[in-house]
KEMISE-11229 format. One line per 5 residues: their letters; for each residue z negated, x, y of N, C-alpha, C. Coordinates in steps of 0.02 Angstrom, whole numbers. Atoms other than C-alpha are relative to their C-alpha. Layout:
% KEMISE-11229
a) Z/X/Y/Z/X/Y/Z/X/Y  ...
% end
This chain:
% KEMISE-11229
xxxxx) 0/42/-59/0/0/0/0/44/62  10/-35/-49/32/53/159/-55/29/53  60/6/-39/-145/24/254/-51/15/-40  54/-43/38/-235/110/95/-26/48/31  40/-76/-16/-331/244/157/-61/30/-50
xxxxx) 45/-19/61/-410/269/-16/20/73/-38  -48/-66/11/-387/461/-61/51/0/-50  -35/5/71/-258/504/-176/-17/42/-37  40/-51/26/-334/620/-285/44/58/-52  -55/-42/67/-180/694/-392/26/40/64
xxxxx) -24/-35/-50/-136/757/-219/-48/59/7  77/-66/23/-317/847/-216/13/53/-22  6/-36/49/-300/907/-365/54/63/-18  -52/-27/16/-140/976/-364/24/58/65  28/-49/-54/-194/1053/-197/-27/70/-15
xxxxx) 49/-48/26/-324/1158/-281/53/20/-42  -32/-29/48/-215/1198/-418/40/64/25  -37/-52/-47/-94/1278/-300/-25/62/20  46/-66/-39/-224/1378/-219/-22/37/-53  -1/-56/48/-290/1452/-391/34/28/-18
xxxxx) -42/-30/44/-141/1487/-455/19/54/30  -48/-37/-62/-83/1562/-301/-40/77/-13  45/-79/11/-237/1698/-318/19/17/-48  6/-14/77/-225/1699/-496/74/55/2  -42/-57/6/-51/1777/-489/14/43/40
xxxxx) -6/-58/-42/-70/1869/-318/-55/70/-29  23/-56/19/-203/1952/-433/33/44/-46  -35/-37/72/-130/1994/-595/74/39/37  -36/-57/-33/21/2063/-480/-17/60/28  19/-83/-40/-91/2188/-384/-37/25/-70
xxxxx) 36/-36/54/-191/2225/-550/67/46/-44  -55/-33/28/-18/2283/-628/14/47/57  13/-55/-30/16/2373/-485/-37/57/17  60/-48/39/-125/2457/-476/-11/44/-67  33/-32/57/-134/2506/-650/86/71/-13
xxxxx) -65/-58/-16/72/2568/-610/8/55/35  6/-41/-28/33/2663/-487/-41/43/25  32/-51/-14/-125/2735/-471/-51/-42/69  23/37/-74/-197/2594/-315/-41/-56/-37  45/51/42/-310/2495/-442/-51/-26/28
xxxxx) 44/47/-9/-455/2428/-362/15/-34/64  -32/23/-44/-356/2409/-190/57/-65/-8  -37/61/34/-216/2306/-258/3/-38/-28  43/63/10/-311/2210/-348/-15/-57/44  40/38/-52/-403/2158/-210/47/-32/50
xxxxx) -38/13/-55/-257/2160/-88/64/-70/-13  -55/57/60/-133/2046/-215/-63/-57/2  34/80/17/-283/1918/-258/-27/-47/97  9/21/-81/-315/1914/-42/66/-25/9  -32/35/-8/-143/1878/-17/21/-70/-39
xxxxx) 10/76/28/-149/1735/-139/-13/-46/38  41/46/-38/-283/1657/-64/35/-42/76  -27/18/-90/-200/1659/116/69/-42/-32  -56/50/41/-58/1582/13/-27/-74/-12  19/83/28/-139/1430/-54/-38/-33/81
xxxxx) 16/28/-63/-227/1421/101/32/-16/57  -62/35/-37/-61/1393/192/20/-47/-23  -10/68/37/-26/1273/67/-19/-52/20  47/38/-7/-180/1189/99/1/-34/65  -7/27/-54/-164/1180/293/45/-52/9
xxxxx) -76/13/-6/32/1130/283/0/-66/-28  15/65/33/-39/986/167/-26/-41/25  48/60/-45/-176/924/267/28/-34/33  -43/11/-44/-42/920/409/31/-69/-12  -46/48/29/71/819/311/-47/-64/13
xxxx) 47/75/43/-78/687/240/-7/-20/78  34/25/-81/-142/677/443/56/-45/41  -53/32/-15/48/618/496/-2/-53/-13  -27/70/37/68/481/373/-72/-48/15
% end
């Protein structure tokens, strides 16, 4: 309905999802790097940070959206 304002929750969910995943493989990319080249506890760290700022663009770019409609 149009005048629902009852959350949608698969939207939520699929929010969060985004955002773990997003770390999840900005880590396991810097952990391979790292282990390729010799930058292991940096690239780690620096791959699972850019994740984060990933999903967390997601996240904003989403809210945005939901606040429009």
């Amino acid at each position: 309905m149009p005048g629902d304002k009852s959350p949608n929750w698969g939207t939520f969910m699929g929010t969060g999802l985004e955002m773990a995943v997003g770390v999840a493989v900005g880590y396991f990319i810097g952990h391979w790097l790292g282990k390729r080249y010799g930058w292991d506890p940096a690239a780690t760290l620096i791959g699972a940070m850019i994740g984060l700022i990933g999903g967390a663009y997601l996240l904003i770019k989403e809210m945005n959206r939901m606040d429009k409609d």
